[in-house]
VOTIZA-815238 format. One line per field, with one value per atom (N, C-alpha, C): residue number from 1; x negated, y negated, z negated; chain; atom name. Coordinates in steps of 0.1 Angstrom, whole numbers, always signed. Each point is the difference from the previous one (the first is absolute). Layout:
! VOTIZA-815238
gutor: c(NUM	...)
c1: c(X	...)
c2: c(Y	...)
c3: c(Z	...)
palum: c(A	...)
torse: c(CA	...)
! end
This chain:
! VOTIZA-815238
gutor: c(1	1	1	2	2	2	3	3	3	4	4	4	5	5	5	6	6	6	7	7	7	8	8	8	9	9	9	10	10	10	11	11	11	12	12	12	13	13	13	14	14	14	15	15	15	16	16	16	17	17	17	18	18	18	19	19	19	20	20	20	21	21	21	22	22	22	23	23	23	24	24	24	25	25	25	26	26	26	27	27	27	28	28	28	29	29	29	30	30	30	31	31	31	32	32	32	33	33	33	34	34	34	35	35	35	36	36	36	37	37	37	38	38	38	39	39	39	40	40	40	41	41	41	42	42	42	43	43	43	44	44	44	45	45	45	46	46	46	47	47	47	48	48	48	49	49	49	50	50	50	51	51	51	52	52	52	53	53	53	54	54	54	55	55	55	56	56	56	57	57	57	58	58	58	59	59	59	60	60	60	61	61	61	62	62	62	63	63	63	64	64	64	65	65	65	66	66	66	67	67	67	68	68	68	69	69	69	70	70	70	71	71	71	72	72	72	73	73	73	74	74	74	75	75	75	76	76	76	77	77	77	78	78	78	79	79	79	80	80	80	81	81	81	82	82	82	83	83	83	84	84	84	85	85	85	86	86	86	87	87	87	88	88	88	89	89	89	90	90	90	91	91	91	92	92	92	93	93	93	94	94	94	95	95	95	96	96	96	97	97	97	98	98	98	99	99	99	100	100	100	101	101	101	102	102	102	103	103	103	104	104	104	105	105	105	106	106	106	107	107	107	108	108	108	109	109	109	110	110	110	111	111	111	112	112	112	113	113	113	114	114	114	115	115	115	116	116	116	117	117	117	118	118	118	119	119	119	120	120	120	121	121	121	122	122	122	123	123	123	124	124	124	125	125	125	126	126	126	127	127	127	128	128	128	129	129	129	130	130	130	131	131	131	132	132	132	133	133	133	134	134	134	135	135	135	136	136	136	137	137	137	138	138	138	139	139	139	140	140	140	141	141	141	142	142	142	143	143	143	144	144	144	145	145	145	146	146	146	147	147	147	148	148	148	149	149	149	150	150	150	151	151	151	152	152	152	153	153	153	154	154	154	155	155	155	156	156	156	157	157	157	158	158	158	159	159	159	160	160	160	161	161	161	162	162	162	163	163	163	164	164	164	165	165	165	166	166	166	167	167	167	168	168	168	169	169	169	170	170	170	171	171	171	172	172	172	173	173	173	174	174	174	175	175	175	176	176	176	177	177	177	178	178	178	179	179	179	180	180	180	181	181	181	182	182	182	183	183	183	184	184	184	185	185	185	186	186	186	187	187	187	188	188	188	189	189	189	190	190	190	191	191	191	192	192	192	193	193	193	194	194	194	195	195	195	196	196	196	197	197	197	198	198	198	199	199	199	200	200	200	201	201	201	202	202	202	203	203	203	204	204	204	205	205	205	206	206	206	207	207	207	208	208	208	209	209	209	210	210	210	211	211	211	212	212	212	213	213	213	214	214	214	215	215	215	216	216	216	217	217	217)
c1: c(-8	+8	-9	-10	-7	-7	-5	-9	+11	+13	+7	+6	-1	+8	-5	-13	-10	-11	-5	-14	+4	+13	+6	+10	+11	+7	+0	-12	-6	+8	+8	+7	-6	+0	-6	-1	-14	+1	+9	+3	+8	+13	+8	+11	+1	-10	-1	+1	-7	+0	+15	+8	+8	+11	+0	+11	-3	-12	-2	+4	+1	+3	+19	+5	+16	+8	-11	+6	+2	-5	+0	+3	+9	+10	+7	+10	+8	-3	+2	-6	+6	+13	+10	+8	+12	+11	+2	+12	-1	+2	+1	-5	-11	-8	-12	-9	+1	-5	+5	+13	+8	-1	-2	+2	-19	-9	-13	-3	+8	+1	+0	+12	+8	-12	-4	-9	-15	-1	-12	+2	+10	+6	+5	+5	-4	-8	-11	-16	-5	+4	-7	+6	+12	+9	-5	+0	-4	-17	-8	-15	+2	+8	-3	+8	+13	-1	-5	-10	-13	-8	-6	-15	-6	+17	-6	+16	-1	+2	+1	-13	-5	+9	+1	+6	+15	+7	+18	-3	-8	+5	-6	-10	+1	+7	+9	+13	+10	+2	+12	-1	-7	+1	+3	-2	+4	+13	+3	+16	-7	+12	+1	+4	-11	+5	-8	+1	-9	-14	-4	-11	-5	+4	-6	-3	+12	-2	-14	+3	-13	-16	+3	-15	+0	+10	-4	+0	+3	-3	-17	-1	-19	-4	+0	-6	-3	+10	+2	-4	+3	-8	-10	-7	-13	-9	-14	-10	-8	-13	-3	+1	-2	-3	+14	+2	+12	+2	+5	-2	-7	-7	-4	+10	-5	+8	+5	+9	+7	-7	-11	-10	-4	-3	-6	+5	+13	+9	+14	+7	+7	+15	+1	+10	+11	-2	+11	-1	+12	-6	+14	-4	+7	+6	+12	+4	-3	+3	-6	+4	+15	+6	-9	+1	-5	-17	-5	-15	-2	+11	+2	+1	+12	+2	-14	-4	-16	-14	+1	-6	+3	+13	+6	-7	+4	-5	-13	-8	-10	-9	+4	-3	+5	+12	+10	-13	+1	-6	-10	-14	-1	-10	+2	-10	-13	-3	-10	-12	-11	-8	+9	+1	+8	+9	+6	+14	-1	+12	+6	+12	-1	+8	+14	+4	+12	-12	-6	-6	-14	+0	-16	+7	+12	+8	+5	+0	+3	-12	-13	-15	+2	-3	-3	+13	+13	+10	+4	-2	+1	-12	-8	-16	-11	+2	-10	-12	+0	-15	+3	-9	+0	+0	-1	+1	-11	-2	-7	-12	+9	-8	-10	+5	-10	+6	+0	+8	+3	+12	+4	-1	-5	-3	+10	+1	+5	+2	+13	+2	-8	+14	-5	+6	-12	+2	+11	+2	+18	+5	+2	+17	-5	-5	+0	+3	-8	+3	+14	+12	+12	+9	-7	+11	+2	-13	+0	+7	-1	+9	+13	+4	+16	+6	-9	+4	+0	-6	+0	+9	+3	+11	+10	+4	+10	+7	-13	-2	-1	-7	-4	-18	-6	-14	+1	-12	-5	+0	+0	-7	-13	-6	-15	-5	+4	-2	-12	-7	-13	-7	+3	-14	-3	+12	+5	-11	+6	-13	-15	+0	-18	-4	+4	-5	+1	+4	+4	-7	-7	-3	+7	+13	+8	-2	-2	-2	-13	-6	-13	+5	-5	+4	-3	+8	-1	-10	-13	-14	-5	+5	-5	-11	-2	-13	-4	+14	+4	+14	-1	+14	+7	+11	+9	+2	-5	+0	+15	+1	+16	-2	-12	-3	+4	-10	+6	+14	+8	+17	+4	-2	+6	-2	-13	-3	+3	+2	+7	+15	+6	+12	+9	-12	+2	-6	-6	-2	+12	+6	+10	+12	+3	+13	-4	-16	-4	+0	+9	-6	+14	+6	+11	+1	+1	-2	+13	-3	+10	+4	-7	-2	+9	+6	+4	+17	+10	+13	-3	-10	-4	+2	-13	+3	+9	+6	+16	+4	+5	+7	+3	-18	-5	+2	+1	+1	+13	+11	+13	+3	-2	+1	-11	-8	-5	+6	+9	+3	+10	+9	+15	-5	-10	+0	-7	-6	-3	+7	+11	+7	+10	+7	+5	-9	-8	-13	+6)
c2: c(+12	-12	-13	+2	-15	-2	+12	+0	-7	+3	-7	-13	+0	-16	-10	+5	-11	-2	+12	+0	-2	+6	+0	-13	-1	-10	-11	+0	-13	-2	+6	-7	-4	-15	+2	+12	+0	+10	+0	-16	-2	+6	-5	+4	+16	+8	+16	+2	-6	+9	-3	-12	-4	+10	+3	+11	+14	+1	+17	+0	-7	+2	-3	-7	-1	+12	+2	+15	+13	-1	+10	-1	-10	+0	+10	+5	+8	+13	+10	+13	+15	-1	+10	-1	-11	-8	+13	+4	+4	-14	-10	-13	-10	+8	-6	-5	+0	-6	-13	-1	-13	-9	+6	-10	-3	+8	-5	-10	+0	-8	-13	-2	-10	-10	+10	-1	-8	+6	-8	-12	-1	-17	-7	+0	-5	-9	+13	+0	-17	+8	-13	-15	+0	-14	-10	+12	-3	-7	+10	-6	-14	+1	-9	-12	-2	-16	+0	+6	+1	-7	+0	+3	-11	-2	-6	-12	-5	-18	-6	+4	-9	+2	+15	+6	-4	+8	-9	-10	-12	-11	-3	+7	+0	+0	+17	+5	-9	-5	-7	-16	-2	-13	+2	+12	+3	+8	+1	+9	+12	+6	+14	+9	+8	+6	+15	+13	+12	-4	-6	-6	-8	-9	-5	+10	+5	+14	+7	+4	+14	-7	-15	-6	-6	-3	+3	+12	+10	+15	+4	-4	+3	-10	-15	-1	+6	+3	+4	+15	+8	+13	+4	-10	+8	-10	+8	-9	-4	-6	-5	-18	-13	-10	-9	-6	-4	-14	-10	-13	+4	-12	+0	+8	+5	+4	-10	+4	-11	-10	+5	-10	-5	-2	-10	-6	+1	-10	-10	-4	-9	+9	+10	+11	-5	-9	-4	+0	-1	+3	-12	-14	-16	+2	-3	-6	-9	-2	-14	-14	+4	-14	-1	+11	-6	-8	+9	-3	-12	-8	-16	-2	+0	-14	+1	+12	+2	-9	-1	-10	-10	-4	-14	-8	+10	-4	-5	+11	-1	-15	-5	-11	-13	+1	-9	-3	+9	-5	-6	+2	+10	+13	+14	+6	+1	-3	+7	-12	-7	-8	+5	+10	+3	+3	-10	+6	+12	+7	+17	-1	+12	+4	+12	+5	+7	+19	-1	+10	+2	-12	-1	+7	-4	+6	+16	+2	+14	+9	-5	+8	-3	-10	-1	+6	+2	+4	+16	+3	+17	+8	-9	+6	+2	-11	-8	+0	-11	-7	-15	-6	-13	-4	-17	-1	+7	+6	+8	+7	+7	+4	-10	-10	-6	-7	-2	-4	-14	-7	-13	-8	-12	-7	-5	+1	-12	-10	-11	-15	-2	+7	-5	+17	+7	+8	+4	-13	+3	+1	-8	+2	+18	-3	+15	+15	-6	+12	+2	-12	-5	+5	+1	+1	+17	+6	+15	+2	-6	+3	+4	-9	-5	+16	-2	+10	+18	+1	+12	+1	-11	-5	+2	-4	+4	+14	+7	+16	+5	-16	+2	+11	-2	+7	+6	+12	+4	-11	+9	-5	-2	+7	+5	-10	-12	-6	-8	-7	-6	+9	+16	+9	+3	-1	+4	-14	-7	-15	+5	+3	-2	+12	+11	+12	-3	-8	+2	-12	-10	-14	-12	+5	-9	-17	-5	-9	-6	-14	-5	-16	+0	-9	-16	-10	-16	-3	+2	-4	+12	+8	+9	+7	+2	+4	+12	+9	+10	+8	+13	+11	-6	-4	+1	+12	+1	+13	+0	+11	+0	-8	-5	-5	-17	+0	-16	-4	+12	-3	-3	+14	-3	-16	-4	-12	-14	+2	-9	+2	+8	+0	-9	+5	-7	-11	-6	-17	-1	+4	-4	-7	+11	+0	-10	-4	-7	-18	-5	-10	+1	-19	-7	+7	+7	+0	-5	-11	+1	+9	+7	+11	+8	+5	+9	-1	-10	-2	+8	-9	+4	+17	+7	+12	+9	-5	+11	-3	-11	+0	+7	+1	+11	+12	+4	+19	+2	-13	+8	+0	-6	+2	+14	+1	+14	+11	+0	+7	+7	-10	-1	+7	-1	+9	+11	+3	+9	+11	-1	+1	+12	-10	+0	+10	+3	+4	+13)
c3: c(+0	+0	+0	-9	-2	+19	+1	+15	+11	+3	+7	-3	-11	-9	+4	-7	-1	+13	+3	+6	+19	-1	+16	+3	-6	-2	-7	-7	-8	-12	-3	-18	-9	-9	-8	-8	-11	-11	-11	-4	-11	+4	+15	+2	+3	+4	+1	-13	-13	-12	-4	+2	-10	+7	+16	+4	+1	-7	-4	-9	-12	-12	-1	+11	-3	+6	+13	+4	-2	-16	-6	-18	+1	-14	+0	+9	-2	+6	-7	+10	-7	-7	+1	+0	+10	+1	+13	+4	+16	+10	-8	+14	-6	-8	-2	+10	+16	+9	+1	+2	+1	-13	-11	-13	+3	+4	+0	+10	+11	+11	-7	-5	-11	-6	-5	-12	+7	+11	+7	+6	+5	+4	-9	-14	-11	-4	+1	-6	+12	+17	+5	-4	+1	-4	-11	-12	-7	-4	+5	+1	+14	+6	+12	-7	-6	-5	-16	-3	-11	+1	+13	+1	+14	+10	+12	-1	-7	+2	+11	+3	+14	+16	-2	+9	+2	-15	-2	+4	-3	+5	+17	+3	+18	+7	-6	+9	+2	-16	-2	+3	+8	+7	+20	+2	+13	+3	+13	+4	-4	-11	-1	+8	+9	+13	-4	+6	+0	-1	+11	+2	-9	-8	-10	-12	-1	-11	+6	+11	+1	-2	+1	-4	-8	-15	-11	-5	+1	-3	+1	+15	+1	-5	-5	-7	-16	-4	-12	-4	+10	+0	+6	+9	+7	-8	+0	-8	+14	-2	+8	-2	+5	+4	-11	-7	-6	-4	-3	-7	-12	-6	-9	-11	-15	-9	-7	-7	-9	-7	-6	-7	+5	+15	+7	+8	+2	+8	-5	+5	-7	-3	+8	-5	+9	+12	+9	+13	+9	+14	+0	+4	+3	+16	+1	+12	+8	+13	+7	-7	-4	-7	-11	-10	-9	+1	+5	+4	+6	+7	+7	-8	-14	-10	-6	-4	-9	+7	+16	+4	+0	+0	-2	-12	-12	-12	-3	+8	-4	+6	+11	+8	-6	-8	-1	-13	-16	-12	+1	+6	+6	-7	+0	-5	+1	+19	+4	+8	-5	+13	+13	+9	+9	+3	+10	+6	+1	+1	-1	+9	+5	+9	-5	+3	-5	+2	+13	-2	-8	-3	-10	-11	-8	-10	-3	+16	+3	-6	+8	-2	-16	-6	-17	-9	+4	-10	+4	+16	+4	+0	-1	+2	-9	-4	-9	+6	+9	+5	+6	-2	+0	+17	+2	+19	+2	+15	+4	-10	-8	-12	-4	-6	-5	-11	-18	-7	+3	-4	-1	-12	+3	-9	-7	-16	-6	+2	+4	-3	-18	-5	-15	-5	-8	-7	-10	-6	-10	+3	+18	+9	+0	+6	+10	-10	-12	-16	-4	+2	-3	+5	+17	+13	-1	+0	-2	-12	-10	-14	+5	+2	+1	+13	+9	+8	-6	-9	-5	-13	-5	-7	+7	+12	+11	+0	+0	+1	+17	+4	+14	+1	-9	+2	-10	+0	-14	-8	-14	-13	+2	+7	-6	+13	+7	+11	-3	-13	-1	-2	+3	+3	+12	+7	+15	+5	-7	+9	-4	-8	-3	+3	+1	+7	+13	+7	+17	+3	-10	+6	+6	+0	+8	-4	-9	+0	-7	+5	-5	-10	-9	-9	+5	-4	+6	+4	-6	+7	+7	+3	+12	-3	-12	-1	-6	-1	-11	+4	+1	+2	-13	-3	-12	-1	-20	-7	-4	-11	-8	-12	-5	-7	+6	+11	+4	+4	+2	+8	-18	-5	-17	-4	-2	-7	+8	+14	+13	-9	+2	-5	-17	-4	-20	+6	+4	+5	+2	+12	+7	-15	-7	-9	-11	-2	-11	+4	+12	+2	+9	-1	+12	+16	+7	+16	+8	+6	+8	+13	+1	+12	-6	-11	-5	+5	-1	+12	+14	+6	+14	+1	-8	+1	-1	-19	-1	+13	+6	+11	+11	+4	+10	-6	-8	-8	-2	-3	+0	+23	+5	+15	+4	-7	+5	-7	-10	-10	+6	+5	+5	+14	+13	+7	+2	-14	-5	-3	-7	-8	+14	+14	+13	+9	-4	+15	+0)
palum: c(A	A	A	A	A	A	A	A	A	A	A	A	A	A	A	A	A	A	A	A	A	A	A	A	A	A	A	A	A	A	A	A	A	A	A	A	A	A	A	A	A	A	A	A	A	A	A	A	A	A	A	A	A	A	A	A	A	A	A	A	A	A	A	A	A	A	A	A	A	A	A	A	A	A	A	A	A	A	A	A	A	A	A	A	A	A	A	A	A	A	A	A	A	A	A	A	A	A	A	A	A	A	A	A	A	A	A	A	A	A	A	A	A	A	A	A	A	A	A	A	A	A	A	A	A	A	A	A	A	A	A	A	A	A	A	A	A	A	A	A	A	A	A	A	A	A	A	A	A	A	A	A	A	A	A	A	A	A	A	A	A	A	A	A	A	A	A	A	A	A	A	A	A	A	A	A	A	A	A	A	A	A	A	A	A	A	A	A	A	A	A	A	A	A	A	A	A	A	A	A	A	A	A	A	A	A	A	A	A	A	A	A	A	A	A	A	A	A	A	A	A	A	A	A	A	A	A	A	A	A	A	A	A	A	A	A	A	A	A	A	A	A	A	A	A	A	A	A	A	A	A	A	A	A	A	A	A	A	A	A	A	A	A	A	A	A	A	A	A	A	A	A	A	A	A	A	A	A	A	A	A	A	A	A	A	A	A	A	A	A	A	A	A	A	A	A	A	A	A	A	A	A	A	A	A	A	A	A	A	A	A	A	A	A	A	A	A	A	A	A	A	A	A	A	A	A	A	A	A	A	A	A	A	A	A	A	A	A	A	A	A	A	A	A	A	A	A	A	A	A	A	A	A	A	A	A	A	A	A	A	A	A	A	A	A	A	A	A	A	A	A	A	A	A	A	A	A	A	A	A	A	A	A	A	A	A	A	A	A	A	A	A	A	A	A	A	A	A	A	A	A	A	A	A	A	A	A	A	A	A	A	A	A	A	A	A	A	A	A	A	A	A	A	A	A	A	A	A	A	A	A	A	A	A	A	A	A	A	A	A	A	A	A	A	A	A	A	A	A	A	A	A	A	A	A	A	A	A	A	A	A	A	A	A	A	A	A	A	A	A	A	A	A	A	A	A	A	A	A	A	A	A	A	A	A	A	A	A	A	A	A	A	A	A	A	A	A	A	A	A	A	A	A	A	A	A	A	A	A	A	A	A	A	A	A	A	A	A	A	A	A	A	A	A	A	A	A	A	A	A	A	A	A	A	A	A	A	A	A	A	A	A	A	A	A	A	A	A	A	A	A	A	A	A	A	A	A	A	A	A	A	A	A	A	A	A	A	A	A	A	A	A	A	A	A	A	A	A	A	A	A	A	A	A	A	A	A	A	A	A	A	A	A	A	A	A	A	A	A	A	A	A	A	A	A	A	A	A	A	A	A	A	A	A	A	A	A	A	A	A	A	A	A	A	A	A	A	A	A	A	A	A	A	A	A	A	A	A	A	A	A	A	A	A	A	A	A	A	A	A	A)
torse: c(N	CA	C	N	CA	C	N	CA	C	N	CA	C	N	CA	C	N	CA	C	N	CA	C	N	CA	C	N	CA	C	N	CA	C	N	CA	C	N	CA	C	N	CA	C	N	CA	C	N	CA	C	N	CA	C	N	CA	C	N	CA	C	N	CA	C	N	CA	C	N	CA	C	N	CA	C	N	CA	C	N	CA	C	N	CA	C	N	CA	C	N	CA	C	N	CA	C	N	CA	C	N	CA	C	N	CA	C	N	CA	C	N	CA	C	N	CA	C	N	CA	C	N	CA	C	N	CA	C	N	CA	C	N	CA	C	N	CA	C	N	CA	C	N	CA	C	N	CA	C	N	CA	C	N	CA	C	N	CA	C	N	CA	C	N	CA	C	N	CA	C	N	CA	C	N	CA	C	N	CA	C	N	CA	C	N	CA	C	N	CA	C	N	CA	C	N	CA	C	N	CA	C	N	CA	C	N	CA	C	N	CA	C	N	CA	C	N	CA	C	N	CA	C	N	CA	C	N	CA	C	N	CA	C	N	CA	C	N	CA	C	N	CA	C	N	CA	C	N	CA	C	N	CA	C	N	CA	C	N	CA	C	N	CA	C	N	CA	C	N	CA	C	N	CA	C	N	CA	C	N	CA	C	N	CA	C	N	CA	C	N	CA	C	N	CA	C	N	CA	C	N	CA	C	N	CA	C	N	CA	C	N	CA	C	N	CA	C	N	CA	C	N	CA	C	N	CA	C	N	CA	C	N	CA	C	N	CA	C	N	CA	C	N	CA	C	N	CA	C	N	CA	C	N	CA	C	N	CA	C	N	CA	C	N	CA	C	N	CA	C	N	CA	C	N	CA	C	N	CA	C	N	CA	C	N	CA	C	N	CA	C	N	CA	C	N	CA	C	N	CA	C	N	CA	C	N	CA	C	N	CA	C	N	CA	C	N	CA	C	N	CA	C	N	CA	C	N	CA	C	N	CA	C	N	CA	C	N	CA	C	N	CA	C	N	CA	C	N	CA	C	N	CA	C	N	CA	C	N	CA	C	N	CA	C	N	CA	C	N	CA	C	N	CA	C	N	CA	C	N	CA	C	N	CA	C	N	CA	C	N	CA	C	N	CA	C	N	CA	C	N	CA	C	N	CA	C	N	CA	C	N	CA	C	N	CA	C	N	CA	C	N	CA	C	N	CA	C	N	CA	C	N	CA	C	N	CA	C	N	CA	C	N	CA	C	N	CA	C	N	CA	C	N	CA	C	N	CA	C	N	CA	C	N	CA	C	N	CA	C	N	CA	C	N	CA	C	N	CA	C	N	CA	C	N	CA	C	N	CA	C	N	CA	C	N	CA	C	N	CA	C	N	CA	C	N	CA	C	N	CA	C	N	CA	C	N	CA	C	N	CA	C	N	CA	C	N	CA	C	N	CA	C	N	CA	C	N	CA	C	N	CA	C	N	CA	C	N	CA	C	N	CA	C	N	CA	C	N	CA	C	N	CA	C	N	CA	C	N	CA	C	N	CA	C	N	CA	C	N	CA	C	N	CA	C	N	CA	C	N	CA	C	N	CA	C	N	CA	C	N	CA	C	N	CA	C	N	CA	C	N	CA	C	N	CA	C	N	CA	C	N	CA	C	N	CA	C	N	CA	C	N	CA	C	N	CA	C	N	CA	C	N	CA	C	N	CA	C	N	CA	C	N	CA	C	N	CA	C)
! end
């Protein structure tokens, strides 16, 4: 079984062990095939809105047709080449809409020394990589600590999104002279809340409009 699973048909290992082990719960029923069947599609559903986040929310931003199913299935059960894992990404896969207001925003406060594009947003929020892989600079470090707050506040990104930045480099700090750590987004951040900003309207404003087609996508 493992030699065709895995070695011929490419299954992951995780998903081969977790359906050896379901397909064989039951085994003196006379429809102990069918309750094991049961039992292994379970097992996937189960491990798959566990484990791949990234994925549910891929699918569920496009038409649900065969075809999208049969290529969220192989992603999910063949190993081989994958997005990043949870810990290293933002745990979302953004719409075009949303990914426009998110460059809207970001041009409008603004976050970034550089204009952004709707697809620059795509690469850094589906991808995690900066314009032509190269990180973006901070305008001002507390906006930018504040704006990611608010959006994981949303329950638009990970939690774990100021790791997701500093493992992936995505961004370089106001003087350009430094990858923002989780240490500098954290203490960007407690600036932010320790001191008057008028930037702070501007933003909610942009996060409940991304929130809301967020929310739609």
């Amino acid at each position: 079984m493992y030699r065709t699973a895995v070695m011929e048909y490419g299954m992951s290992y995780e998903r081969f062990r977790e359906d050896f082990i379901n397909s064989r719960t039951f085994h003196s029923k006379q429809d102990c095939d069918i309750m094991n069947d049961h039992q292994v599609n379970l097992g996937r559903i189960s491990s798959f809105l566990s484990s791949r986040k990234d994925l549910v929310r891929k699918y569920s931003s496009v038409e649900a047709d065969l075809d999208a199913f049969h290529a969220c299935m192989r992603d999910f059960m063949l190993s081989g080449p994958r997005t990043k894992s949870e810990s290293v990404n933002f745990e979302c896969f953004l719409s075009d809409r949303v990914l426009s207001i998110i460059a809207d925003a970001a041009n409008d406060i603004p976050l970034f020394r550089q204009r952004v594009s709707a697809e620059d947003m795509g690469k850094l929020f589906n991808e995690c990589v900066g314009i032509g892989g190269s990180p973006l600079v901070a305008n001002q470090n507390t906006t930018v600590a504040y704006f990611f707050s608010q959006l994981n506040y949303s329950g638009i990104i990970s939690a774990r999104y100021q790791r997701v930045i500093a493992v992936n480099k995505l961004f370089m700090s106001s003087r350009g002279l430094s990858h923002m750590t989780q240490v500098d987004l954290a203490s960007a951040l407690s600036r932010f809340y320790s001191a008057d900003r008028p930037l702070k309207m501007r933003i909610d404003k942009w996060i409940i409009l991304i929130k809301s087609a967020f929310v739609n996508q």
